[in-house]
Phi, psi and omega in degrees: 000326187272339154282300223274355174295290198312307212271357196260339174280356164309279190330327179277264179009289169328294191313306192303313194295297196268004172318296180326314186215081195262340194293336207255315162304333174273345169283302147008299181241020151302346182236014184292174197267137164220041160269320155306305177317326193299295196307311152325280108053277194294321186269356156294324162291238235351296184299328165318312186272334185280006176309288183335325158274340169291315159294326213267337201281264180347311184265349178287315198298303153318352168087014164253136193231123166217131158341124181319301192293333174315322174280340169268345162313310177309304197293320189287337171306287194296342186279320167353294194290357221240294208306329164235057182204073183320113170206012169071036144099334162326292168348301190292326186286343182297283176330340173294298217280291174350291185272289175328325167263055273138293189267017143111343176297108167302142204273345171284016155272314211298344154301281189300346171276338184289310189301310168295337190289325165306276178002301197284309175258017145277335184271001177273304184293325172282006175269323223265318161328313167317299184319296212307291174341325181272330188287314153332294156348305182252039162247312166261088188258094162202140178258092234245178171314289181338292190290333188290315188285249199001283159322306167293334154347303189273335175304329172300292187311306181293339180282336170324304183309287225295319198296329177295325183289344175308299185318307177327310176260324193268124171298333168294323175306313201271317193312281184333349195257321185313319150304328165311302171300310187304307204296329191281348198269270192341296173303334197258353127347308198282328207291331184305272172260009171068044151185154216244170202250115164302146149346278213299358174250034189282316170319313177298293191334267190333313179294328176321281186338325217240279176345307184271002185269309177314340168304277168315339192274336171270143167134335190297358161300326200304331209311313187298008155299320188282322165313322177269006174280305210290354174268328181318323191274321189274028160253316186312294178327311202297318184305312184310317190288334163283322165290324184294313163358286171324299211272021161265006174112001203225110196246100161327122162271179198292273165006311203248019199242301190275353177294278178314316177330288182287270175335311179304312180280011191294310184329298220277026208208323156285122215296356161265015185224138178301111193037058148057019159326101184114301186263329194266358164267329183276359191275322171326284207299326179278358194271286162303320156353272162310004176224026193102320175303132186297140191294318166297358176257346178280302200283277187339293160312317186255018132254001143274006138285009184268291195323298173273357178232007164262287184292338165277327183290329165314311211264271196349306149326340187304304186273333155301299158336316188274332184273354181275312207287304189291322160278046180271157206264162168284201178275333167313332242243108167285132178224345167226186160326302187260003155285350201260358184257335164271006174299277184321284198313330190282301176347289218275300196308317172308298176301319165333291200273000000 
């Protein structure tokens, strides 16, 4: 009930947006371009794929070395899982902390690279809201119903960022939080393989935790490679929604393009709807709307951006998940670092006692 609710008030949502105007919308896209779909298409692998570098960034920087593709296979499953399994992002980290320990990755790195990277691309999305937020402003400089939802936007977003970077540093903080994440992880882990990381190993996990933060923190010149990937995937995006534009007839200047955008992604942050299913198109279609674009070419673009970075990449996963699941390593077979040292260590503790 707590997945089909979220998806069956999406669904309403949809409807009430595309009943109205489905005749103008199906001409829309009979005549969309559709070498513009493509290209639109392709910078959705495009994001996906700098998803990929990104993790794959994070964790080399932690001293864990996995085959690229695997590992973007990994980011893309869980972002899949994240986008439609309303759980305020937990999904995605199980799922992550999953197919990675599966390959031998302790799940307290596999947290700390989910943090940061969450870090990294709210604090990437609250620049780009600010942006949006400023261009509106001076193409309308009024301080309207609009500017107000905005604001609070970046104020959400940004507060989001700041409490994980709270988290991030302060220790005592993250220690409290950290059984919360182990348990919430635990559950969505079992809905997976129907088994939980025993309790009692909870001390390791929290030390991992600390290990890879400590890491990342002697380590942090490295970041800005993970920083341009992560803008590089919200350049991708920005791209996808521009082109579908394109092949629906309609060609968006920088202002009402990064305008719409940034509204549409506010959307996508509220935790009872699956990716903001529903509320980031109608957040669109009013956005563009409001700046001129006819509204069935507004509702038509931002659910051919639904499409190509939500819904094919969803089906797609599918088949990836199963190509992730058959190639996991057997149980001798160690891939990073810090698995051959709890490896060792568990060693050293046997021979101890």
């Amino acid at each position: 009930m707590a997945i089909y609710a979220p998806v069956a008030l999406s669904l309403g949502i949809l409807g009430w947006l595309v009943y109205p105007n489905l005749g103008a919308m199906a001409e829309t896209l009979l005549n969309a371009n559709p070498w513009w779909l493509l290209i639109s298409f392709l910078f959705a692998v495009s994001s996906y794929t700098f998803m990929g570098f990104t993790l794959w960034e994070v964790l080399r920087i932690l001293g864990i070395r996995l085959p690229f593709l695997q590992v973007a296979g990994i980011a893309f499953v869980s972002t899949t899982v994240n986008y439609f399994v309303s759980s305020g992002g937990i999904s995605g980290f199980a799922t992550r902390a999953h197919l990675l320990g599966k390959r031998r990755v302790p799940y307290g790195a596999s947290v700390t690279s989910s943090v940061v990277i969450t870090v990294l691309i709210y604090l990437a999305l609250a620049l780009i809201v600010v942006e949006g937020a400023v261009l509106q402003f001076m193409q309308t400089p009024q301080f309207n119903r609009g500017m107000i939802e905005a604001l609070i936007g970046v104020l959400a977003v940004l507060g989001f960022a700041f409490g994980l970077t709270l988290l991030f540093f302060h220790h005592e903080l993250r220690a409290a939080w950290a059984r919360r994440t182990f348990v919430a992880v635990n559950h969505v882990i079992f809905f997976f393989s129907k088994k939980e990381i025993p309790h009692e190993n909870f001390k390791k996990f929290e030390s991992q935790l600390d290990e890879g933060i400590r890491t990342i923190h002697g380590r942090k010149f490295e970041l800005p490679k993970v920083v341009g990937y992560v803008f590089c995937d919200w350049v991708s995006n920005i791209m996808i929604l521009y082109f579908a534009f394109k092949a629906v007839g309609v060609s968006l200047g920088a202002t009402t393009l990064i305008a719409g955008f940034a509204f549409g992604m506010l959307m996508t942050i509220i935790p009872i709807l699956p990716g903001g299913l529903g509320a980031m198109e109608a957040a669109m279609t009013a956005a563009f709307s409001g700046m001129g674009v006819p509204v069935a070419q507004a509702l038509t673009a931002s659910l051919l951006f639904r499409l190509f970075y939500y819904l094919l990449p969803a089906f797609a996963s599918i088949f990836i998940y199963w190509a992730l699941r058959s190639s996991e390593p057997p149980p001798s077979s160690v891939h990073s670092r810090h698995g051959s040292e709890a490896k060792h260590h568990a060693h050293e503790q046997g021979a101890g006692q």
